[in-house]
N, C-alpha and C positions, 0 to 999 in steps of 0.2 A: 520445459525441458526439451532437448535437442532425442529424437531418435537415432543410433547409428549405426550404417552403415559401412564395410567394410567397404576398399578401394576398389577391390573388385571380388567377388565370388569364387574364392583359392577352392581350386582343387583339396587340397589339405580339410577345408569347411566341410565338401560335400563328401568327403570319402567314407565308401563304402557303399554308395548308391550308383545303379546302372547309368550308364551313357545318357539315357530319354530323359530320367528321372531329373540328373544334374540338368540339366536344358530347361526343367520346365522351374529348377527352383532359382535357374538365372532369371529367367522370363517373369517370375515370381517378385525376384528380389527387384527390377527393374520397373514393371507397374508402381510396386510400393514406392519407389523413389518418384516417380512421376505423378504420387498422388489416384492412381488409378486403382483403388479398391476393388471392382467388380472383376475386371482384369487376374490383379492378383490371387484376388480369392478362389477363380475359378483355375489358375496351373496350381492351386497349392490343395485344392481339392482332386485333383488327378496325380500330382505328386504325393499325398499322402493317402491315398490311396495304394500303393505298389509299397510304401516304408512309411508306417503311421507312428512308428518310435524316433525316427531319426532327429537328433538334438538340433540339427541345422536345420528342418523342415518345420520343427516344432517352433524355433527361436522365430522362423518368417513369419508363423500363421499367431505368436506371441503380436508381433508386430502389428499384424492386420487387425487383428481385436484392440491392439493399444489405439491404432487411429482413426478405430470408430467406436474411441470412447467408451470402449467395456472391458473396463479397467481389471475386475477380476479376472474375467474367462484370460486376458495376459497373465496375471500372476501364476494362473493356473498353470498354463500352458510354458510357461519360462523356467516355473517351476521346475517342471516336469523335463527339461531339455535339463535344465542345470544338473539335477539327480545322476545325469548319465555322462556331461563333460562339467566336472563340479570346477573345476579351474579354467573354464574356458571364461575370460573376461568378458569377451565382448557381451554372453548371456547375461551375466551377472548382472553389467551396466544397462543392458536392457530390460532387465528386472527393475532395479534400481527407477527406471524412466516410469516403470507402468506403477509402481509404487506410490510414486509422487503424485501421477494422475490422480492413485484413490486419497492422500491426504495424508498417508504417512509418512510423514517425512523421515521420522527415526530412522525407519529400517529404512530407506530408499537412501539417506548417510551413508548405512554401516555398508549398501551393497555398491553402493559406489565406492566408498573407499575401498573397497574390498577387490573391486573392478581394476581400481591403480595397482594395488599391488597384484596380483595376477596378472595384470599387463600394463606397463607405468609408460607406453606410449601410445596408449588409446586417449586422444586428444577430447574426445566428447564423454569419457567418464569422467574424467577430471573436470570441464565444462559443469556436466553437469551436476557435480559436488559444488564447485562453487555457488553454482543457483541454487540448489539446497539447501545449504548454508546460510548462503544471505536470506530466504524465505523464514529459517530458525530465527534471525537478528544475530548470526556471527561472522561479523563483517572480516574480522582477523582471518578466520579461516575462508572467509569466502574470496579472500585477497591473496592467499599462497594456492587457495587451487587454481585461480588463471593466472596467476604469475606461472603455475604446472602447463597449463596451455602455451603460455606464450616462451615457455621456452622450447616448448614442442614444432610450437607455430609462430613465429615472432609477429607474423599479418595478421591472425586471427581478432582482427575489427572488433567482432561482439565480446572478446574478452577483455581486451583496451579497453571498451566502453565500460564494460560490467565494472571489472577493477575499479578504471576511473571513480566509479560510483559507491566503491567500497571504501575508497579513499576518503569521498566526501564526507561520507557516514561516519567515518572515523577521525572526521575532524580536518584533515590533511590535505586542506585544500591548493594550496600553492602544487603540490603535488598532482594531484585530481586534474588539475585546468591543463598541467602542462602535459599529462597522458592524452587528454582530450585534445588539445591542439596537435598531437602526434597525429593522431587518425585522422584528425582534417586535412594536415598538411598531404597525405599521400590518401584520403579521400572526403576532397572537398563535399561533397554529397552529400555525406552519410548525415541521415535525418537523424539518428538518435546521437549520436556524437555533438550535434549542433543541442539539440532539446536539452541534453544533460549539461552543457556549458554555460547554455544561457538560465538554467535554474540556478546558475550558483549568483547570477546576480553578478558574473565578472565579463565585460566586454572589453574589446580595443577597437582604434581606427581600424577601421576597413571590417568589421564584423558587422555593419548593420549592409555594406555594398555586397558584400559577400551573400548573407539571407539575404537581401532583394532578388538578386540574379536566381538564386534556388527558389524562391517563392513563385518564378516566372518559369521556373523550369515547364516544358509541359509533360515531361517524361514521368514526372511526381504523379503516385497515385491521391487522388482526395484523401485521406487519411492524411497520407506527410505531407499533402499543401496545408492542413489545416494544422499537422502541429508546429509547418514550420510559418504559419501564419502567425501562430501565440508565441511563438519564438521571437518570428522577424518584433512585432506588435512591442516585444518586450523591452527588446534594446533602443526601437524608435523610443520610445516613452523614457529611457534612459537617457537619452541626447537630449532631452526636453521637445521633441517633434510629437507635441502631443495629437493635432490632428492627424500627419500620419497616421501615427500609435493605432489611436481612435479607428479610421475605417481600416485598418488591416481587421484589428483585435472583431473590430462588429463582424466582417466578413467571417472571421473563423471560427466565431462563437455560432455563428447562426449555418453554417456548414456542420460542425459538431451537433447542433440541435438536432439536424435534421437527420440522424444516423439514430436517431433511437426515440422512444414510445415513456410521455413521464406525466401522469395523472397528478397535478399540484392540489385537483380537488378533493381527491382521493388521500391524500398525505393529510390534509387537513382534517378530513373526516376521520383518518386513525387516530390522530393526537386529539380531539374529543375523546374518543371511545377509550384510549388512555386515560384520558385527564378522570373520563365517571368512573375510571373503574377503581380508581383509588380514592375515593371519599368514605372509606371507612371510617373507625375509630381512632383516637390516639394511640400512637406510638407505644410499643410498653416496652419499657427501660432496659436496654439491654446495649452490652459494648462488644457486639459482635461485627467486625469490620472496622474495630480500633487500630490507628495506627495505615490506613490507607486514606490517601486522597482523593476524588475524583477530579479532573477536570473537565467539564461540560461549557457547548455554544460554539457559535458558527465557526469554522474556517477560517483563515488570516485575521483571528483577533485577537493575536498575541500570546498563543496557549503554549505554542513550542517555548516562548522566550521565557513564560511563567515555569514551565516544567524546568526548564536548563535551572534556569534560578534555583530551584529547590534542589536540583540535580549534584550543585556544587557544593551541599549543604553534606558535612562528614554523616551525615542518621539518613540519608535519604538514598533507598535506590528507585531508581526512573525506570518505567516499566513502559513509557511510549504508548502507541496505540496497540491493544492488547485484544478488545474485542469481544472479549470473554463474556460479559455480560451478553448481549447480544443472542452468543453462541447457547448459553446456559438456557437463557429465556426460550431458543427456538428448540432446541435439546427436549424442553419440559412439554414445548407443545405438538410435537411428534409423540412424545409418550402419552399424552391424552389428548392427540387427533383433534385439536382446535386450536385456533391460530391465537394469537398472544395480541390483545388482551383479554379477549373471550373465557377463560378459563380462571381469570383472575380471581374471581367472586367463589369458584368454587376449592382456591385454595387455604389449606389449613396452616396454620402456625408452626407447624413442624417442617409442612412443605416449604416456607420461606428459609426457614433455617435448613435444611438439606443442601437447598440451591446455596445459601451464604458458605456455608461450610464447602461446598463446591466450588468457589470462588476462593477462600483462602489457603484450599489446599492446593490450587495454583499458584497464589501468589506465594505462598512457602518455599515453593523448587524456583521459585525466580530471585527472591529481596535475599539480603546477607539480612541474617539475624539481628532483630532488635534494631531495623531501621525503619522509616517508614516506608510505603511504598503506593508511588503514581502512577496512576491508571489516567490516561490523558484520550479514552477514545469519544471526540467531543461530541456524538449523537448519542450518546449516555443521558442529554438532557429529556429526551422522549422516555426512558423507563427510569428516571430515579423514584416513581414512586414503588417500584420495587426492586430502585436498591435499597431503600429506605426501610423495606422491609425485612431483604435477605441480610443488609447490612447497616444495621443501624447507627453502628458505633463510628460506621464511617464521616468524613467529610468533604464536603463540595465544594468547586472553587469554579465559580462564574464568570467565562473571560469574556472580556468587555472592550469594544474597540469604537470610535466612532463608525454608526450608521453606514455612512456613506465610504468611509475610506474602506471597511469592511466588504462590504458588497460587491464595489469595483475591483479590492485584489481577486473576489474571490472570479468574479468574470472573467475578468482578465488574466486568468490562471486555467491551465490545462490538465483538471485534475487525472491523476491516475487510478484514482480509485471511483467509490458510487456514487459522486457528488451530481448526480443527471440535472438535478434542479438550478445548474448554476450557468448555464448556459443562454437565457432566455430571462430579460430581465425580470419581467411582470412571476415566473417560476421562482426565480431567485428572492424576489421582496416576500412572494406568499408563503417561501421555508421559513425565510428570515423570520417576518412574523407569525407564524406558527413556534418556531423556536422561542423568541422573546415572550409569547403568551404563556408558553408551558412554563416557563421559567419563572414567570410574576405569579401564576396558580403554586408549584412549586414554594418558591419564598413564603406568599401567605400563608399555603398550609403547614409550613416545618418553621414557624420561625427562628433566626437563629444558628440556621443547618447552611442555607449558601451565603460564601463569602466571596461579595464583587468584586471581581480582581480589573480592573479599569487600566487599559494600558495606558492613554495617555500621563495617568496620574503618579506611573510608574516614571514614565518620560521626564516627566517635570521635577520630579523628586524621586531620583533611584532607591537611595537608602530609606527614604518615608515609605515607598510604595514595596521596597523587597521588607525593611520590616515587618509591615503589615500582612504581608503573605503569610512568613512564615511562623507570625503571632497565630493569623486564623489557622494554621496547620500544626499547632501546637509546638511550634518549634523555636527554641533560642536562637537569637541573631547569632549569624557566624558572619564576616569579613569578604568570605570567600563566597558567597555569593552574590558580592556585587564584582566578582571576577568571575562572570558565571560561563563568559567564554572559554574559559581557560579549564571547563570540564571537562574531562575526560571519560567521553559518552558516546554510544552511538543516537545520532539522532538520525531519524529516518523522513520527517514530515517533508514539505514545502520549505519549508523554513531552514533546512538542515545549515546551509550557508551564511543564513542571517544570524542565527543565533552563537556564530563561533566568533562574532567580533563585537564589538565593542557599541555599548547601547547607543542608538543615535535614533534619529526621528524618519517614520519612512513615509510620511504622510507626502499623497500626490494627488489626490484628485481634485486639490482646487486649479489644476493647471490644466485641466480641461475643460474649466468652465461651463458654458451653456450646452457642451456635446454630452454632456452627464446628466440632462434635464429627464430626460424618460426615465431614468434610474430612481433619479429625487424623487420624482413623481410616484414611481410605484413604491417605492419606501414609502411615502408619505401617506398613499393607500393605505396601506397595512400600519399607520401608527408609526412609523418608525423615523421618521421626520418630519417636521412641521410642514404645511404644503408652501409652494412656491417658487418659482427659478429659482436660478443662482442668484447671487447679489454680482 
C-alpha cells in the first residue's frame, strides 16, 4: 500500500496551531517523506507536545507508527484524528493503509472507498483500493479503481501496470499486453512493465534487444538486473537461443539465491516429522469435506490448466490458491504454543472436525451453492494427512508433469511468492523429492483418496485425460471443458496467460540438452530420474 502524502502542507491542514508548531509539523511531514523516522519523531514529539489533540499532528505521528510497522498504535492514532475531522479523506485513507498493514482487508475496503467519496481526487485512495481489491481476488474492481487513478493521472506507471495485470487475471489479454506496451513505450525502463509482459508468454521483434540493453543497464539496482535477468532468459529461450537463455537464466538464479537464507535439510526433516505424525489408525467414515477438491505437487506441473478445466465445468467453483489449510494449521498452533506437527498426537477427534468445520465455513462464503469447490494451494501435499482428517470426504488430485520439464520451468521462473527452494538446483531436486516421497507415503496409506492427474497424458488425449479428471472428481462430462480457455475466471498463478488459450504442448528442455545435465543429475539423486546425461 502507497502512504499519502498531501502536495504540500496547506495552511487549511495545520489550522489552528501557532506559527513554531506548523514549522515543526512541515519538518515532521518532510522527514517522513525522506524516510527519516528519528527525525520525524523527534519535531512531532515537540509539536505534540504544545497541541497533543490536533487531528493533523495525530494523522503524522499515525504515519510514523505505520512505517515502523506498528500497525495498531496507527489505528489507534488515526482513529483518534478521524473522531475530530470525521470527513477528512486524506485520514481515512490513511487509516485504510495502516489497516491493510494488520490484515484486514475488509475494513481497510470500506475506508478507502470511503476516502473516494469524501475526496474522489485523492489519487492514492483510490490506488490504494485497487490493491485491496486485487489482494481480495476482485480483479473487476481492482480495474475501475486505477482506471479512478488514471483518469486522475493518465502517467501514473504503477497503475498501468496494476490494471494491466487485472486485465490478465480477467482473462483479457490482448488488452493487458497493449496497456503494458503503453508504459514501455513512454518508459522504456520500467522493470515491472517488462516482468509482467513477459509472464504472459507474449513477445515481438525487438523485445529480446530491448531486455539486453536494460539487462546492461548499470543504473539497475540487483534486484531489477535479476528480475530483468528471468525476463531477458525468458524471451531468449522463446527465439530458441537456448544457450543464451541458459547463462542469463543461471546468472539470475544464482543472484536471487544469494538474497536469502533456505535450510533444504531442514524441509526435509519436517516432512519426516509430518509423515510419523500421522501413522495412526484408519480413517473412520465420515463425508465431511464432500464436495471439495484438493489440488497438491510441485509448481509448473500443469495444476492451473487442471483447475481451468474443472473451472468451465457448470457444478464447479475455482477457489485458486486459498491457503486456508495452512493458515488453520498454524491458527491451532498458536493456540497450543507448539509448532505443527508437534501437537498432532495430542489432538482429539473433535479437534479435527473443529478445524474441518473451519475450513467449510470458508469455503461456504466463497462456492455458489451445490457446486463443487477447488482449492489448488499445491503445498497441501505436506499436510494432507490432516486434511484427511479435518476432511475426509474431501478429494485429492495429484498433478503430475514430467521430472525434468517440471523442474526447469520451475528455475527458470521468478516466483513471487515462498518458493526460496527453486532457485538452487541441488534445493530444488531435494523439495522436489521430498514432495514426490510424501506423496507415494500419502497414496500407500489412503489408497484410493489421490488421483494422478498426468499432464502429458492430458496432452496426448484431451477428452481421455479431462474425462478422467473429472470422473475422479465426481463429476459428469460436460463439453465445455475441453473449452476450458474460454472460462470465465480469475486466475491469478504463473500460468494465468497459458491457460486462457488453447491446449498445446509446452515441453522445452530437451532444447538445452547437455546445459541441463546438473539438473538431471540432482533429480536423479533424489529418485526423480534415472541417472545419466542427456541422450
Amino acid at each position: 500500500m502507497q502512504s499519502a502524502f498531501p502536495a504540500e502542507t496547506s495552511l487549511d491542514r495545520l489550522r489552528g496551531l501557532p506559527p513554531e508548531v506548523r514549522i515543526l509539523a512541515r519538518q515532521c511531514q518532510s522527514a517522513l517523506e525522506r524516510g527519516d523516522l528519528d527525525e520525524a519523531t523527534t519535531r512531532l514529539d515537540e509539536a505534540l507536545t504544545a497541541a497533543p489533540t490536533h487531528p493533523e499532528l495525530l494523522r503524522l505521528c499515525g504515519l510514523a507508527e505505520h512505517f515502523q510497522g506498528r500497525a495498531e498504535n496507527a489505528i489507534a492514532l488515526l482513529r483518534k484524528a478521524a473522531s475530530v475531522w470525521p470527513d477528512d479523506g486524506l485520514i481515512v485513507s490513511n487509516l485504510g493503509t495502516a489497516l491493510a498493514q494488520r490484515g484486514d482487508l475488509d475494513a481497510a475496503v470500506r475506508a478507502f472507498r470511503r476516502a473516494t467519496e469524501l475526496d474522489p481526487m485523492l489519487i492514492d485512495a483510490w490506488f490504494n483500493l485497487g490493491r485491496a481489491l486485487d489482494m481480495q481476488h476482485d480483479a473487476a474492481g481492482a480495474f475501475d479503481a486505477f482506471g479512478a487513478v488514471l483518469e486522475l493521472a493518465p502517467h501514473h506507471l504503477p497503475a498501468r501496470i496494476l490494471r494491466a495485470e487485472a486485465l490478465k487475471t480477467l482473462g483479457r489479454l490482448a488488452e493487458a499486453e497493449a496497456e503494458l506496451r503503453l508504459v514501455l513505450r513512454d518508459d522504456p525502463a520500467s522493470v515491472p512493465a517488462w516482468v509482467a509482459l513477459t509472464n504472459m508468454k507474449s513477445h515481438r521483434t525487438g523485445d529480446v534487444a530491448a531486455l539486453d540493453r536494460l539487462h546492461r543497464d548499470d543504473r539497475l539496482t540487483p534486484a531489477e538486473r535479476t528480475d530483468i535477468g528471468f525476463a531477458l532468459g525468458g524471451v531468449l529461450e522463446a527465439d530458441g537461443r537456448y544457450d543464451e537463455a541458459f547463462a542469463v537464466l543461471r546468472d539470475a538464479n544464482a543472484a536471487k539465491r544469494a538474497t536469502f537464507a533456505w535450510d533444504a535439510v531442514g524441509v526435509t526433516r519436517l516432512v519426516d516429522d509430518i509423515l510419523d505424525a500421522f501413522t495412526g489408525p484408519p480413517d473412520a467414515a465420515d463425508d465431511r469435506g464432500r464436495g471439495i477438491v484438493f489440488f497438491v505437487g510441485m509448481p509448473r506441473s500443469g495444476s492451473t490448466l487442471a483447475e481451468q478445466i474443472l473451472a468451465a465445468h457448470p457444478s464447479v467453483t475455482a477457489g485458486g490458491e486459498t491457503g486456508w489449510i495452512a493458515a488453520l494449521l498454524q491458527s491451532e498452533s498458536v493456540r497450543r504454543g507448539a509448532r505443527f506437527p508437534h501437537w498432532v498426537g495430542e489432538a482429539t477427534d473433535e479437534d479435527w472436525t473443529r478445524l474441518g468445520n473451519e475450513y467449510t465455513s470458508r469455503v461456504a462464503m466463497q462456492r455458489t451453492p451445490d457446486t463443487l469447490f477447488t482449492d489448488k494451494t499445491l503445498t497441501n501435499w505436506q499436510t494432507l494427512g490432516a486434511i484427511r482428517r479435518m476432511l475426509p470426504g474431501a478429494r485429492i488430485v495429484h498433478c503430475l508433469r514430467d521430472p525434468l520439464e517440471t523442474a526447469w520451468s520451475c528455475h527458470k521462473h521468478n516466483f513471487a511468492g515462498e518458493q526460496l527452494w527453486s532457485y538452487d538446483v541441488s534445493e530444488l531436486a531435494a523439495f522436489f523429492g521430498d514432495c514426490t516421497r510424501a506423496m507415494r507415503v500419502w497414496s500407500e496409506r489412503h489408497p484410493g483418496w489421490i488421483h494422478a492427474h498426468r499432464h502429458e497424458e492430458l496432452l496426448a488425449d484431451p477428452e481421455g485425460g479431462t474425462r478422467a479428471l473429472l470422473a475422479a472428481c465426481g463429476l459428469a462430462f460436460d463439453p465445455a471443458c475441453l473449452r476450458f480457455h474460454d472460462a470465465e475466471r480469475e486466475v491469478r498463478t504463473a500460468s494465468a496467460a497459458q491457460v486462457r488459450r488453447p491446449l498445446r504442448d509446452t515441453a522445452i528442455a530437451a532444447g538445452y540438452g547437455a546445459a541441463l545435465d546438473n539438473l538431471r543429475e540432482a533429480l536423479a539423486k533424489n529418485g526423480l530420474l534415472p541417472a545419466g546425461p542427456a541422450k
